[in-house]
Backbone as CSV, one residue per row, in Angstrom:
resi,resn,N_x,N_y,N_z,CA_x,CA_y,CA_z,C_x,C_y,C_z
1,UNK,0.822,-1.194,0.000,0.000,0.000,0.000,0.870,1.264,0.000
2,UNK,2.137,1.451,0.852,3.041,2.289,0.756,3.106,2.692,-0.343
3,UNK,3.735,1.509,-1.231,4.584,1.555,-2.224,4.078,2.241,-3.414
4,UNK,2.367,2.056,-3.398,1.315,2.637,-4.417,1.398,3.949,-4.628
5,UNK,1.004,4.471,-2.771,0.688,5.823,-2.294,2.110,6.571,-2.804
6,UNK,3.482,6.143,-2.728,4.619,6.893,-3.225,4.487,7.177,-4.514
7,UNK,4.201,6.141,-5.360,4.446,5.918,-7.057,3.437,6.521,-7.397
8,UNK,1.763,7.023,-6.640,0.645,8.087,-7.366,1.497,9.470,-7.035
9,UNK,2.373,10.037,-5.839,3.080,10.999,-5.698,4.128,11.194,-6.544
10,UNK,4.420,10.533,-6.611,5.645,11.068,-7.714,5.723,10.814,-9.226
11,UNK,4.446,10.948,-9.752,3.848,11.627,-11.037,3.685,12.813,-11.371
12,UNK,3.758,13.212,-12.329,4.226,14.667,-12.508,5.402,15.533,-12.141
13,UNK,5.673,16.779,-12.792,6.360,17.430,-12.823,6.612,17.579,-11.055
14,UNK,7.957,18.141,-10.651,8.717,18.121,-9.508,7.959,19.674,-8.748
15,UNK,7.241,19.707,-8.032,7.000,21.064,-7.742,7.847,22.573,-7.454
16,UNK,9.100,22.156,-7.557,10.289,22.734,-7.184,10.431,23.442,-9.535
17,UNK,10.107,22.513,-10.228,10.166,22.940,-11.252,8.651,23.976,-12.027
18,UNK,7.897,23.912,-11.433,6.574,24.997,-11.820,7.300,26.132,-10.973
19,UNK,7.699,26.084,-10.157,8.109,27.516,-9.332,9.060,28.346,-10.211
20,UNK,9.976,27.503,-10.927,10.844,27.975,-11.713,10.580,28.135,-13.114
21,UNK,9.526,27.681,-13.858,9.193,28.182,-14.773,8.046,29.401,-14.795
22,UNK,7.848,29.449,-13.564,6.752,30.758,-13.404,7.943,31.668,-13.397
23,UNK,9.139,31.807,-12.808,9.995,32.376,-12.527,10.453,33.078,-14.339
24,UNK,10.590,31.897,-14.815,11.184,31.874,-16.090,10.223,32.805,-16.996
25,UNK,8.910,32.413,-16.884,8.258,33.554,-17.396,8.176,34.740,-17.165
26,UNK,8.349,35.308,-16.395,8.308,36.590,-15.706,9.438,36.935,-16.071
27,UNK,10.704,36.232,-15.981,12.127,36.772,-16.690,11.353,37.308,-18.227
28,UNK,11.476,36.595,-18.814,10.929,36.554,-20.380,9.871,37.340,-20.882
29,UNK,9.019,37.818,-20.056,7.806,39.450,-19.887,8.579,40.331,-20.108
30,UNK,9.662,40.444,-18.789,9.917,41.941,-18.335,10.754,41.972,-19.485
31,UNK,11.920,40.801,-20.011,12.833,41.138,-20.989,12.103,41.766,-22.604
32,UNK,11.000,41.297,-22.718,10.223,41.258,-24.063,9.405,43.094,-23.622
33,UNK,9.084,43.705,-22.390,9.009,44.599,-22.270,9.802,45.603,-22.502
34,UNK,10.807,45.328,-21.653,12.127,46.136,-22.320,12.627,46.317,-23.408
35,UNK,12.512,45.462,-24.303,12.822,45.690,-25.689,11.569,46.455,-26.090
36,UNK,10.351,46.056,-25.983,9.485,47.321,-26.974,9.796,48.845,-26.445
37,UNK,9.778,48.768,-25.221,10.331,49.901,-24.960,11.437,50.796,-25.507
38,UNK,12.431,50.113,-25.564,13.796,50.427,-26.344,13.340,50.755,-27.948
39,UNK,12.563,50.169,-28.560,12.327,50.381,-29.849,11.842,52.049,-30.410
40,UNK,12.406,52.467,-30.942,12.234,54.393,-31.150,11.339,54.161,-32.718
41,UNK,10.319,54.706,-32.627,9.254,55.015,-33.626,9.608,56.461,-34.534
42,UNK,10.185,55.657,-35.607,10.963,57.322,-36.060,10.011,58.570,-36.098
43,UNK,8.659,57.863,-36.626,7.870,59.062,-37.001,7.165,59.521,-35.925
44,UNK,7.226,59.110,-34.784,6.880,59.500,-33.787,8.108,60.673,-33.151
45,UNK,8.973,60.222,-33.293,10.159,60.987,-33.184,10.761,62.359,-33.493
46,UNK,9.976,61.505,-35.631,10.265,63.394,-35.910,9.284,64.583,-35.661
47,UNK,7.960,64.101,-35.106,6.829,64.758,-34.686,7.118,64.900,-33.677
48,UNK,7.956,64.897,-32.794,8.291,65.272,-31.372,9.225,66.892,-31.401
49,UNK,9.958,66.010,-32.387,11.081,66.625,-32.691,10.708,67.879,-33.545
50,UNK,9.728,68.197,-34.640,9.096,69.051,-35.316,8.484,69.948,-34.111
51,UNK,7.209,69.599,-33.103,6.886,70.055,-32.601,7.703,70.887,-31.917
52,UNK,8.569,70.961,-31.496,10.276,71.552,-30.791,10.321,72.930,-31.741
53,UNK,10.887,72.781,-32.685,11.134,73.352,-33.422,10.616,74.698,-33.796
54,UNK,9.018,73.933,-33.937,7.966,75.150,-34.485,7.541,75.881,-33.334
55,UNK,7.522,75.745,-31.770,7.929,76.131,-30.775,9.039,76.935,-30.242
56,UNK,9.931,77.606,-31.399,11.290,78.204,-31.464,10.827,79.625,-31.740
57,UNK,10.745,80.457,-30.890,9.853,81.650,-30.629,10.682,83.013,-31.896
58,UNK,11.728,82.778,-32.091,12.103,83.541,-32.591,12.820,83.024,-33.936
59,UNK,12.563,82.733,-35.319,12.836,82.356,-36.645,14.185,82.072,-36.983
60,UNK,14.771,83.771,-36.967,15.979,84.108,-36.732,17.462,83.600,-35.825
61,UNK,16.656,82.686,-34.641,18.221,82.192,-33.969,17.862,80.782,-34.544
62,UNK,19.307,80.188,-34.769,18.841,78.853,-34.958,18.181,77.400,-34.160
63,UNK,17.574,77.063,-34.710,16.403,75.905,-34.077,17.295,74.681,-33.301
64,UNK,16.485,74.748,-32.234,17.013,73.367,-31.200,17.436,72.087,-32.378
65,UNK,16.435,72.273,-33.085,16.800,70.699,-33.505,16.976,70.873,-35.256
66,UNK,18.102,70.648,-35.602,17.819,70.990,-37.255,17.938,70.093,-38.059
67,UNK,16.807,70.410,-39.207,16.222,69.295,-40.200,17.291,69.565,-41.680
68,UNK,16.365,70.271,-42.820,16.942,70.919,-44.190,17.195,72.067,-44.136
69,UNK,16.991,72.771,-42.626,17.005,74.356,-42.800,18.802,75.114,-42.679
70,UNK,19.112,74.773,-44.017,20.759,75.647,-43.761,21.656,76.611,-42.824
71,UNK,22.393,76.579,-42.771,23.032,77.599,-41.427,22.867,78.848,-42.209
72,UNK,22.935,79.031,-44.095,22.931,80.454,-44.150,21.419,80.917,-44.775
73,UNK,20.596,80.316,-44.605,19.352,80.850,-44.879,18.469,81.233,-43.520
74,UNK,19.496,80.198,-42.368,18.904,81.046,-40.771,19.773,82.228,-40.694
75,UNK,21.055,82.654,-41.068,21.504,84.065,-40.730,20.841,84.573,-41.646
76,UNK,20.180,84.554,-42.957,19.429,85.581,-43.516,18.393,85.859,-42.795
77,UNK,17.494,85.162,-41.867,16.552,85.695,-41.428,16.989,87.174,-40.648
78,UNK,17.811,86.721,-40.152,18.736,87.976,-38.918,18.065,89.333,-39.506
79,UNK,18.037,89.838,-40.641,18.299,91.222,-41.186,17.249,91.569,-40.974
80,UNK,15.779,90.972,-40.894,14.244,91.731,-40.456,13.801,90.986,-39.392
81,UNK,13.800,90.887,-37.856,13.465,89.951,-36.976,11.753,90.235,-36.998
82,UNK,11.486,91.320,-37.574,9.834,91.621,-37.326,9.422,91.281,-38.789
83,UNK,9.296,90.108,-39.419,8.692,90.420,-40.722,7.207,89.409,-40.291
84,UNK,6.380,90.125,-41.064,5.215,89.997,-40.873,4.623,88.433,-40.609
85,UNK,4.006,88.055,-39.733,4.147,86.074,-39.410,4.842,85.345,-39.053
86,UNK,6.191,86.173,-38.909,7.207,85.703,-38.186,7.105,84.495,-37.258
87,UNK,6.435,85.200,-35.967,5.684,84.164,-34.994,4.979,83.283,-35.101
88,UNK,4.781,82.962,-36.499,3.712,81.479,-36.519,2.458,81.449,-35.735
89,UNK,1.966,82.938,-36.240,-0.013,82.950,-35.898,0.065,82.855,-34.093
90,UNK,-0.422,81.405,-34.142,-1.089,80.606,-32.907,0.017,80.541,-31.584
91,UNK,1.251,80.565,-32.160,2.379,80.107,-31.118,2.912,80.773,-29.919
92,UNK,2.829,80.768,-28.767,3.187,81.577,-27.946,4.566,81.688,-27.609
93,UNK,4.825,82.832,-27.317,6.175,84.235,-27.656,6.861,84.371,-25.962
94,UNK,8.099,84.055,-26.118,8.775,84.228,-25.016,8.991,85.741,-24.636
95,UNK,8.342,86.019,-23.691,8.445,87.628,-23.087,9.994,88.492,-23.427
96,UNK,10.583,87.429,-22.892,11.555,88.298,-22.225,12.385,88.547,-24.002
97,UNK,12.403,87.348,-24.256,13.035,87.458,-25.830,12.072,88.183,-26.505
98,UNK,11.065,88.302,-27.058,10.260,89.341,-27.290,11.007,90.825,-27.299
99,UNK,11.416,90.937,-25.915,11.379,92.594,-25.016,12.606,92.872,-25.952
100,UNK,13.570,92.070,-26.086,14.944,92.449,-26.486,14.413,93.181,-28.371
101,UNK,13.801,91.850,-28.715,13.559,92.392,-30.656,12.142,93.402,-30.163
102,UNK,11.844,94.004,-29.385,10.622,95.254,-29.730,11.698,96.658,-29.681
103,UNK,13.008,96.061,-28.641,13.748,97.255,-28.619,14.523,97.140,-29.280
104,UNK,15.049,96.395,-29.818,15.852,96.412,-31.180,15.339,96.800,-32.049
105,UNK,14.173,96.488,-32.774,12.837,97.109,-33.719,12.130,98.614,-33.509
106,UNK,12.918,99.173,-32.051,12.225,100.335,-32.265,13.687,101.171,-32.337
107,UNK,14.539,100.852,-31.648,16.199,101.320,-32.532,16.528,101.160,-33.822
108,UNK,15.888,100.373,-34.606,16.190,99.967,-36.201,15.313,100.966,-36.576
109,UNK,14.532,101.486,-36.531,13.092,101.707,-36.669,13.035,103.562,-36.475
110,UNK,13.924,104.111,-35.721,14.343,105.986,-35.374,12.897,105.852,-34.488
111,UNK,12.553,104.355,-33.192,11.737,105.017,-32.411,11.740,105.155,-31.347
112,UNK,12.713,104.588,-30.553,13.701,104.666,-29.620,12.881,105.901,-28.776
113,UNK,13.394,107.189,-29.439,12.951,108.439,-28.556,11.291,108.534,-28.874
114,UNK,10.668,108.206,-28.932,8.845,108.402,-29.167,8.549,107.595,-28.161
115,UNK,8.916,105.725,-28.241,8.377,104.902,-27.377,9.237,103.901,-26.678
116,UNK,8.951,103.900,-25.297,9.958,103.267,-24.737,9.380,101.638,-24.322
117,UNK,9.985,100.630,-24.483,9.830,99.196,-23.900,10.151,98.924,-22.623
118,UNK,9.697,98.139,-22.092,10.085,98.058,-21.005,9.173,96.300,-20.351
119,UNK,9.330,95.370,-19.301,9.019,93.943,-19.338,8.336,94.192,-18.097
120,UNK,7.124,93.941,-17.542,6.631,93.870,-16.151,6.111,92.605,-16.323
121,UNK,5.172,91.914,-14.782,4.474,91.171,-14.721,3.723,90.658,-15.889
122,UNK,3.163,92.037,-16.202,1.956,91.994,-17.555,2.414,91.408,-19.141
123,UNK,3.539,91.759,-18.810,4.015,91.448,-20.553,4.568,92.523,-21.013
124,UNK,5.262,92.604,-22.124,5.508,93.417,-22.681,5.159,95.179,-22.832
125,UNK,5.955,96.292,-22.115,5.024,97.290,-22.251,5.397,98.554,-23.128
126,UNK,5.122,98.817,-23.687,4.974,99.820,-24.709,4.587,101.576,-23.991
127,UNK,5.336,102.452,-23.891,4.562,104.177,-23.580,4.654,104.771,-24.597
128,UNK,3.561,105.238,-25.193,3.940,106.551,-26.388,3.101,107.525,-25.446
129,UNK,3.974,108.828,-25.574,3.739,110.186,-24.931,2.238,110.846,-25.889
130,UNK,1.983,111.367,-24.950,0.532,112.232,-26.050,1.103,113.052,-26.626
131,UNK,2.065,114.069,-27.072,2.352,114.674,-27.977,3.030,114.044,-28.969
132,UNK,3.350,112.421,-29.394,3.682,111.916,-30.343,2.509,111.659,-30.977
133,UNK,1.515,112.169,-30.451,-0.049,110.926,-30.727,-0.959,112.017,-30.926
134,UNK,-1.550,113.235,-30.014,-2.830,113.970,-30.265,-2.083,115.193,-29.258
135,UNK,-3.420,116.124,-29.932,-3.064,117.311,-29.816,-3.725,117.683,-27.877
136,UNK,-3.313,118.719,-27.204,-3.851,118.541,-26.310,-5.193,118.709,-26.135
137,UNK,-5.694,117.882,-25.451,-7.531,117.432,-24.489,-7.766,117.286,-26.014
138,UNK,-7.544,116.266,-27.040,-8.398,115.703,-27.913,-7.779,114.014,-28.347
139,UNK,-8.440,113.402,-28.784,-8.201,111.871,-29.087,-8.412,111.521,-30.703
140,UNK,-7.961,112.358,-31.346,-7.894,112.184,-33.048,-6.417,111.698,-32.842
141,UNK,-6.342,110.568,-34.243,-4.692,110.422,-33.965,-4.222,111.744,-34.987
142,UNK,-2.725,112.003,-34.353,-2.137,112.874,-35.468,-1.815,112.490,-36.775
143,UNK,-1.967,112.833,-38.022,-1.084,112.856,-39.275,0.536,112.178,-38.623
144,UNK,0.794,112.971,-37.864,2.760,113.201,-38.105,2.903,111.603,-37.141
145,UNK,1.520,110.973,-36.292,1.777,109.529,-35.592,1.550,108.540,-36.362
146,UNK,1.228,108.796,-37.397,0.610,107.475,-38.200,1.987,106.709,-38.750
147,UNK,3.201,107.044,-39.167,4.142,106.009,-39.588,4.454,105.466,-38.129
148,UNK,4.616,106.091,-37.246,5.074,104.906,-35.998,4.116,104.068,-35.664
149,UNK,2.540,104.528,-35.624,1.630,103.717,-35.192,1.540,102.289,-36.284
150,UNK,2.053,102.512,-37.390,1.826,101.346,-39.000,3.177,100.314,-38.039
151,UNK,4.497,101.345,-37.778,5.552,100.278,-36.929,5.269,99.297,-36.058
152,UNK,4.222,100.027,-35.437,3.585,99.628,-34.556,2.799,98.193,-34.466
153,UNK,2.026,98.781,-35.665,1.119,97.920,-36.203,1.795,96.194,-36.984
154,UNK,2.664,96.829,-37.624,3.524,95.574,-38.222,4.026,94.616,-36.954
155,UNK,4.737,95.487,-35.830,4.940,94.336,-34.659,3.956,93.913,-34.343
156,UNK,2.763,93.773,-34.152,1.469,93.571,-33.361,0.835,92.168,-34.360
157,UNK,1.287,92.907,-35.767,0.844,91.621,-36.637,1.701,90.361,-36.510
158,UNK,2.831,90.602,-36.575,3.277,89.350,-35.888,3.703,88.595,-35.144
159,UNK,2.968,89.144,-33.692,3.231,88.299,-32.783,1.348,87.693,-32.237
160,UNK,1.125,86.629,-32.019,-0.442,86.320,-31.680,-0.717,87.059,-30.267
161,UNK,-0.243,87.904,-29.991,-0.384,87.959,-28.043,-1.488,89.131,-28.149
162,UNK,-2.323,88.983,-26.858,-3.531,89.502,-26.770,-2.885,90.856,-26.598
163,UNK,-3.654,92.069,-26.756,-2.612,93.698,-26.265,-4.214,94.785,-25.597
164,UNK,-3.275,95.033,-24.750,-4.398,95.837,-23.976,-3.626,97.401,-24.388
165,UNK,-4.785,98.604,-24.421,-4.376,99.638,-24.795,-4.827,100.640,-24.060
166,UNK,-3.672,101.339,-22.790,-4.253,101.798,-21.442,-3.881,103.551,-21.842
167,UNK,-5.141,104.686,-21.475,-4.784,105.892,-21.796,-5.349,106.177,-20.559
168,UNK,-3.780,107.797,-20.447,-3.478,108.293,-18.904,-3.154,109.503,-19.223
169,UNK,-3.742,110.322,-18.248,-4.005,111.749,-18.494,-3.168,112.477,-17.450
170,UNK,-2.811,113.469,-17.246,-2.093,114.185,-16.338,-3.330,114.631,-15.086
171,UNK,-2.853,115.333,-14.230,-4.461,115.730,-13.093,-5.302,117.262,-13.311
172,UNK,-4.523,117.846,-14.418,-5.450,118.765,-14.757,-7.095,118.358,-15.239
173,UNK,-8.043,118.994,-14.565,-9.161,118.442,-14.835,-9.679,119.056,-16.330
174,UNK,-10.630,118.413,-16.977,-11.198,118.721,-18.226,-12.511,118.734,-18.150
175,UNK,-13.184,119.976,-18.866,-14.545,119.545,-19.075,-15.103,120.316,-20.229
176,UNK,-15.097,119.414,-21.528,-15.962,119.982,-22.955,-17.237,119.248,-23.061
177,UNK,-17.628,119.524,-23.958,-19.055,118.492,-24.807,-18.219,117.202,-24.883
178,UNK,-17.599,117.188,-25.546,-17.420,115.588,-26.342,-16.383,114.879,-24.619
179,UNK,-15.904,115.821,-24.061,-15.340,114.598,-22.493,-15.511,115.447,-21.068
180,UNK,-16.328,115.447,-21.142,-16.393,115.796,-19.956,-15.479,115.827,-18.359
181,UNK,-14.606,114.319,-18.692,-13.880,114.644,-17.671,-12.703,113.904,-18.487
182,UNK,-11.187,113.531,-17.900,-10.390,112.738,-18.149,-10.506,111.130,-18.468
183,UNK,-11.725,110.650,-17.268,-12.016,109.372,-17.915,-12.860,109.619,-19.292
184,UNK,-13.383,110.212,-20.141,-13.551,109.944,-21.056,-12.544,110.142,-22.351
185,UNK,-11.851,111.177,-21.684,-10.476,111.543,-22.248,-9.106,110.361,-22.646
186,UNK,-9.530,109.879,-21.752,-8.229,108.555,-21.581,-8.756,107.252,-22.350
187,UNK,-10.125,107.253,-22.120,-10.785,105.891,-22.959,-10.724,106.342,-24.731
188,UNK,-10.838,107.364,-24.543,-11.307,107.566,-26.075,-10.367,107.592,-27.118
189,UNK,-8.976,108.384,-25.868,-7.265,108.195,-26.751,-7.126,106.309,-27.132
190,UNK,-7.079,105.906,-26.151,-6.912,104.127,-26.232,-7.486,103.405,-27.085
191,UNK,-9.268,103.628,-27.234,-10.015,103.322,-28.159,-9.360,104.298,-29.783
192,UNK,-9.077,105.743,-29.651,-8.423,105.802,-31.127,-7.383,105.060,-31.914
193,UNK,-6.214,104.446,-30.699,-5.097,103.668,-31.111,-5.718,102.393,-31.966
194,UNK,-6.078,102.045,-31.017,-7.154,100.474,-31.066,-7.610,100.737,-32.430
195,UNK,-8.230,102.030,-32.823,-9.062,101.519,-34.412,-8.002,101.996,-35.262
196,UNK,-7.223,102.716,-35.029,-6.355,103.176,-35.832,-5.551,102.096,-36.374
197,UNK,-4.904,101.397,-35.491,-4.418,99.793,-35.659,-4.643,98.529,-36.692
198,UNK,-6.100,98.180,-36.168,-7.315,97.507,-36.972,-7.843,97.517,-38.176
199,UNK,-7.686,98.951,-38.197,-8.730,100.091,-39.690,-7.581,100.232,-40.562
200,UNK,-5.789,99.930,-40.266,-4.865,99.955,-41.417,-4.019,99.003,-41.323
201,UNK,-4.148,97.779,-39.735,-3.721,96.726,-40.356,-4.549,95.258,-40.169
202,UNK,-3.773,94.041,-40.705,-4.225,93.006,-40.293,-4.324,92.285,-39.305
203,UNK,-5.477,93.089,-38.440,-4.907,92.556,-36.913,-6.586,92.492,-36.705
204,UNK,-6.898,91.522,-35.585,-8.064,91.209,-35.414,-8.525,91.836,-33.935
205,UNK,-9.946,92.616,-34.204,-10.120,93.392,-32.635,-10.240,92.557,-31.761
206,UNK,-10.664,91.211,-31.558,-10.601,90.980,-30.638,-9.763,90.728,-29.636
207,UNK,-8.387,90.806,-30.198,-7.586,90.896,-29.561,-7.165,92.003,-28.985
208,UNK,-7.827,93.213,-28.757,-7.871,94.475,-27.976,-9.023,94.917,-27.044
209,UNK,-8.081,95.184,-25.764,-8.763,96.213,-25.201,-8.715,97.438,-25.038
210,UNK,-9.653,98.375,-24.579,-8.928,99.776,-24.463,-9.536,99.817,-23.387
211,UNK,-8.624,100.687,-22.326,-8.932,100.976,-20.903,-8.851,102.476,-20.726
212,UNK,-9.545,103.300,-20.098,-9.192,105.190,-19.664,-9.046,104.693,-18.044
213,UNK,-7.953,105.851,-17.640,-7.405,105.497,-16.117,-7.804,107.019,-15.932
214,UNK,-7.675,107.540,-16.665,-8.083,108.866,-16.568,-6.298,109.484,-16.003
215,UNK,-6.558,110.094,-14.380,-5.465,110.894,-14.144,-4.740,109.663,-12.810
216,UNK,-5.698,108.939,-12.913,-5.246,107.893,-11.464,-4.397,107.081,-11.190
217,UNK,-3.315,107.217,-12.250,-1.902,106.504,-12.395,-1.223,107.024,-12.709
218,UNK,-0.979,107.761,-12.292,0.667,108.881,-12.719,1.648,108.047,-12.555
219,UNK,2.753,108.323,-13.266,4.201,107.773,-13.130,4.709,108.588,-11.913
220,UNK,4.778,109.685,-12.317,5.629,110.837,-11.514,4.352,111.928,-10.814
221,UNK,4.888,112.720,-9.747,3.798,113.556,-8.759,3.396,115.085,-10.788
222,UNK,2.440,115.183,-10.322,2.289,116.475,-11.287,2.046,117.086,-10.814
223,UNK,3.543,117.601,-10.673,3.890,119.295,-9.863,4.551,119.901,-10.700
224,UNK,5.238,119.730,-12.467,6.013,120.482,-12.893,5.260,120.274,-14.225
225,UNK,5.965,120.964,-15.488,5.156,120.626,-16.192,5.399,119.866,-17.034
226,UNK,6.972,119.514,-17.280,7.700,118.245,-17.225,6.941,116.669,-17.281
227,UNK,6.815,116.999,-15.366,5.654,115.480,-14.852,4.410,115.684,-15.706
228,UNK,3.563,116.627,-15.925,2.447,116.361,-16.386,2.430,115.650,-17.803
229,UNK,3.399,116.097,-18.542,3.499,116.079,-20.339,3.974,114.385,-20.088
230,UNK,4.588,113.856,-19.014,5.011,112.302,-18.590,4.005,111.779,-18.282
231,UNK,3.038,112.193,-17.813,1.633,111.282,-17.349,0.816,110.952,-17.858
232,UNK,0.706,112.347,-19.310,-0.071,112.403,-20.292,0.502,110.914,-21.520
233,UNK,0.030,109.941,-21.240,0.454,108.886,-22.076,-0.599,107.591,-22.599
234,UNK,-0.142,107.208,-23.730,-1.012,105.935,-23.895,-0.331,104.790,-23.673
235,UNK,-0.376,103.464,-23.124,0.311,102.414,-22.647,0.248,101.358,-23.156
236,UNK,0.791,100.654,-24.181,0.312,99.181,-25.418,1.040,98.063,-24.404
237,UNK,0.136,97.558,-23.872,0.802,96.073,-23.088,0.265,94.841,-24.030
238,UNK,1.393,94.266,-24.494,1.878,93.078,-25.159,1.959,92.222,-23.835
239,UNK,0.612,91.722,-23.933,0.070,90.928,-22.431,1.134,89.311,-22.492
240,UNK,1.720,89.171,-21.450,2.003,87.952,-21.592,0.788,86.750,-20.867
241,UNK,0.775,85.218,-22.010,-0.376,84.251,-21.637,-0.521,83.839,-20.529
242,UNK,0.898,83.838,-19.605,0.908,83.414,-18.283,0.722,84.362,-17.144
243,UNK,0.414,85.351,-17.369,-0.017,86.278,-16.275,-1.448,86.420,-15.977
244,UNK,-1.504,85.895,-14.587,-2.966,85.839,-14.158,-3.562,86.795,-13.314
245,UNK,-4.982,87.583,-13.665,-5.032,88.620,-13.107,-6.698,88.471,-12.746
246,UNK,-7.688,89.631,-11.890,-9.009,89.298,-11.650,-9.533,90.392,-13.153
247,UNK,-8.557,91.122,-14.016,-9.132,91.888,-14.961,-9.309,90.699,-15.997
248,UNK,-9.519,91.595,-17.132,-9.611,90.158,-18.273,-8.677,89.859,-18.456
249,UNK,-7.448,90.893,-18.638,-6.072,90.131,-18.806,-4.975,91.008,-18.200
């Protein structure tokens, strides 16, 4: 009876050997994992790699990753960093690189002394003085502003960034028919830029606002008359996408 009960036990595989081929499989998973892993999908690759590229905020320096595009057809870009589409529509624009080609573009450009650049929180900011722009207490643009405002206009076309357009009055108070006070004074300069912009280039309104602050943001105290002709200004903020605020932008 022993002898039975041993010889039905020791049929089949050794249980010491299922342990080790479970073992063996699990080797043979993870190894067969690792290899798909390892395997690089070119075209997945160069769509990674494209995406990079077209993400290269500025045309002109050369691209992280380069395909057919020659070393001397990227230094030709160099000679106009603002040409119209530059920025690729939809693509969002590194501030700070931005700040450098608006002031390079307004030194290429004899505008240097009219409008000054400058980088805050907000994005990009732009001052043109009211005597580059309108005559005093009125919001017609001038004749003699319209080639800087077209300069203007050409940067604006090619970069996609939303632009707010803020007008600031000195604290002398005003009161005619058509403004009664400075806040209508300040909205109405901002709103002239705004159509002036729109009405001669290819730029879409919705990407503008116009704001009047009236006299309630001075740079400087207006005690001279110096400070006042400094306060008297319109303000083009080249909003950057990542700045979060409770206004619209």
């Amino acid at each position: 009876m022993l002898n039975r009960r041993r010889r039905q036990e020791d049929k089949g595989a050794p249980k010491w050997m299922v342990t080790f081929s479970d073992l063996m499989t699990l080797i043979l998973v993870f190894f067969i994992l690792l290899f798909s892993m390892s395997v690089v999908d070119a075209e997945k690759f160069r769509a990674i790699a494209e995406s990079f590229q077209q993400r290269q905020v500025l045309d002109f320096l050369p691209s992280a990753i380069e395909f057919e595009t020659p070393k001397e057809d990227r230094g030709e870009q160099r000679r106009d960093p603002f040409d119209e589409g530059k920025f690729g529509g939809e693509q969002d624009v590194d501030m700070d690189e931005l700040l450098e080609e608006v002031q390079e573009f307004l030194v290429t450009n004899d505008l240097n002394e009219l409008i000054s650049a400058t980088r805050d929180d907000r994005g990009v900011v732009l001052v043109l003085q009211e005597r580059t722009l309108f005559e005093t207490a009125e919001a017609d643009v001038l004749p003699d502003a319209r080639p800087f405002l077209d300069k203007v206009g050409t940067l604006l076309a090619a970069i996609p960034n939303m632009v707010k357009v803020e007008g600031h009055t000195d604290s002398r108070p005003i009161s005619t028919y058509r403004y009664p006070s400075n806040w209508e004074l300040s909205g109405a300069r901002a709103s002239s830029v705004i159509r002036y912009l729109v009405d001669n280039h290819d730029l879409e309104a919705n990407r503008f606002i116009a704001t009047g602050y009236g006299d309630t943001r001075p740079v400087v105290p207006n005690t001279t008359v110096e400070n006042l002709q400094t306060n008297r200004r319109v303000v083009i903020v080249i909003s950057d996408p990542t700045y979060e605020t409770d206004e619209t932008f």
